[in-house]
Residue frames relative to the residue before (quaternion, step in Angstrom):
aa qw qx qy qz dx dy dz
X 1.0000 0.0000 0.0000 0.0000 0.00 0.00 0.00
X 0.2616 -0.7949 0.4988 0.2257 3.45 -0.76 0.92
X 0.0125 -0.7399 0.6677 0.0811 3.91 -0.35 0.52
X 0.8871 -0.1103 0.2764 0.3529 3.15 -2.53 0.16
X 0.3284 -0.4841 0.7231 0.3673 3.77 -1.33 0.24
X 0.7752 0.3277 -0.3717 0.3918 4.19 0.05 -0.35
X 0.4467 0.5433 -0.4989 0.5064 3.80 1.32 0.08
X 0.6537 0.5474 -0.3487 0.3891 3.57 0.35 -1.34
X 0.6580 0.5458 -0.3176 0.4101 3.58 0.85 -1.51
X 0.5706 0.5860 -0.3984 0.4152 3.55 0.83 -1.13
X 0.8160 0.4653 -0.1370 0.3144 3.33 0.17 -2.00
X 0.4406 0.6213 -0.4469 0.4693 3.56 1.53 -0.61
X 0.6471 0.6167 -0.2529 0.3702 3.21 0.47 -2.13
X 0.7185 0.3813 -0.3080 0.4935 3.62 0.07 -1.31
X 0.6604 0.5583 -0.3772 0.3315 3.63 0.74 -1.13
X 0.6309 0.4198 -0.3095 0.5743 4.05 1.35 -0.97
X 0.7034 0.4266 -0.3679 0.4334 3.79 0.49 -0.03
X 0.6799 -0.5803 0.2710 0.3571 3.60 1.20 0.33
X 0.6517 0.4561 -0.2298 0.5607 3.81 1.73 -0.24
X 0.4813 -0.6831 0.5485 -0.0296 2.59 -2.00 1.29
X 0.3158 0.8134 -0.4836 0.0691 3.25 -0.52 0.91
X 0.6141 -0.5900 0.4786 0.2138 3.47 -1.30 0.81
X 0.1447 -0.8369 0.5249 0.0569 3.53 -0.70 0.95
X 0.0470 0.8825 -0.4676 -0.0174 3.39 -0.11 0.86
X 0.1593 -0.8199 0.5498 0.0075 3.83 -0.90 0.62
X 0.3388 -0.8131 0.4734 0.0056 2.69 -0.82 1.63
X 0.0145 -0.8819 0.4087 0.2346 3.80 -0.03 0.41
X 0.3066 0.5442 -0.5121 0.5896 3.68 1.19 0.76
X 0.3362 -0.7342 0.5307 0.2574 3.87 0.56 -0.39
X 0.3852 -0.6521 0.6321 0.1635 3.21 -1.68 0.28
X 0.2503 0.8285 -0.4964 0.0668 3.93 0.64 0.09
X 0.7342 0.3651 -0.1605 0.5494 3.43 1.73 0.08
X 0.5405 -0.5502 0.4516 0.4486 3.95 -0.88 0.53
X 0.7838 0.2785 -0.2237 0.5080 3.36 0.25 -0.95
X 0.3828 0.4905 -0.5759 0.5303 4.22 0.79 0.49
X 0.6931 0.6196 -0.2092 0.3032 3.69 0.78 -1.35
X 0.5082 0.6749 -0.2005 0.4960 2.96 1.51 -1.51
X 0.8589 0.3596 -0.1792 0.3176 3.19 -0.02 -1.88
X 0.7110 0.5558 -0.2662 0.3388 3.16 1.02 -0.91
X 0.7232 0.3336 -0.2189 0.5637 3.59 1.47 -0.41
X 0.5456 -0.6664 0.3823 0.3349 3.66 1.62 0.97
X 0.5703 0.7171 -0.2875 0.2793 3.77 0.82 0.69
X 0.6525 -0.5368 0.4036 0.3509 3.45 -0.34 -0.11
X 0.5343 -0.6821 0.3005 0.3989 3.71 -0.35 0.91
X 0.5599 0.7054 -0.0889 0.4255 2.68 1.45 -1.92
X 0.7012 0.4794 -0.2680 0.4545 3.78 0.85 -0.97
X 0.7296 0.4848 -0.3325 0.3494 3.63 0.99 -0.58
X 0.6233 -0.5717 0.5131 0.1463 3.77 -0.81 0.90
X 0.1268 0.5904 -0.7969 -0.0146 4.16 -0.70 0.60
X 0.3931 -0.6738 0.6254 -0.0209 2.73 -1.84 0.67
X 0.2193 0.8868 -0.3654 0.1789 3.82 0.60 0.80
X 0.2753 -0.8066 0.5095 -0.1187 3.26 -0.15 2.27
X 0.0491 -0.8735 0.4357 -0.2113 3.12 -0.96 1.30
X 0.3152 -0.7919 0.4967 0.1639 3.61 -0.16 0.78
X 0.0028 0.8196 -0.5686 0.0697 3.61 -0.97 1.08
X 0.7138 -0.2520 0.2085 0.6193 3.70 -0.16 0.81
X 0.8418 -0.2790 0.0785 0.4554 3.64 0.73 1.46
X 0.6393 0.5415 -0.2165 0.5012 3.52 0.98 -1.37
X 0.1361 -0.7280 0.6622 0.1140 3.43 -1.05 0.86
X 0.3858 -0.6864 0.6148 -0.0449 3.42 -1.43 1.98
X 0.6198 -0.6177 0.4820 -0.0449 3.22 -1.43 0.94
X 0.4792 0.6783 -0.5557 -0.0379 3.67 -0.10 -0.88
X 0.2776 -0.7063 0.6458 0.0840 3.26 -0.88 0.48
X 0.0554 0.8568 -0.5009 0.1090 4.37 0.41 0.82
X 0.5120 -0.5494 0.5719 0.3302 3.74 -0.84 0.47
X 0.6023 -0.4639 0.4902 0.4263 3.64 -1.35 1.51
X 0.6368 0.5972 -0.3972 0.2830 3.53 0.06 -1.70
């Protein structure tokens, strides 16, 4: 299965750190929590955003509930 050049990066990563994971693609897309939700039969509330930010240079994380 071909995926994303940044999916691959992800899955390498996990792969040098000792973890297994399943890549899946969605081709209706996910461009929304609750697109994200629906498509993996879940709960808004269950899905993870990721939101990367610059701060006086330093790059920030948040991790935030879909909800």
């Amino acid at each position: 299965m071909a995926v994303h050049p940044n999916a691959a990066k992800v899955a390498a990563a996990a792969t040098d750190l000792g973890l297994s994971v399943e890549l899946r693609e969605f081709p209706e897309g996910t461009r929304t929590a609750e697109d994200a939700a629906r498509a993996i039969g879940v709960e808004v509330g269950q899905i993870v955003k990721s939101l990367v930010f610059t701060l006086d240079g330093a790059m920030v994380v948040a991790l935030v509930s879909g909800r």
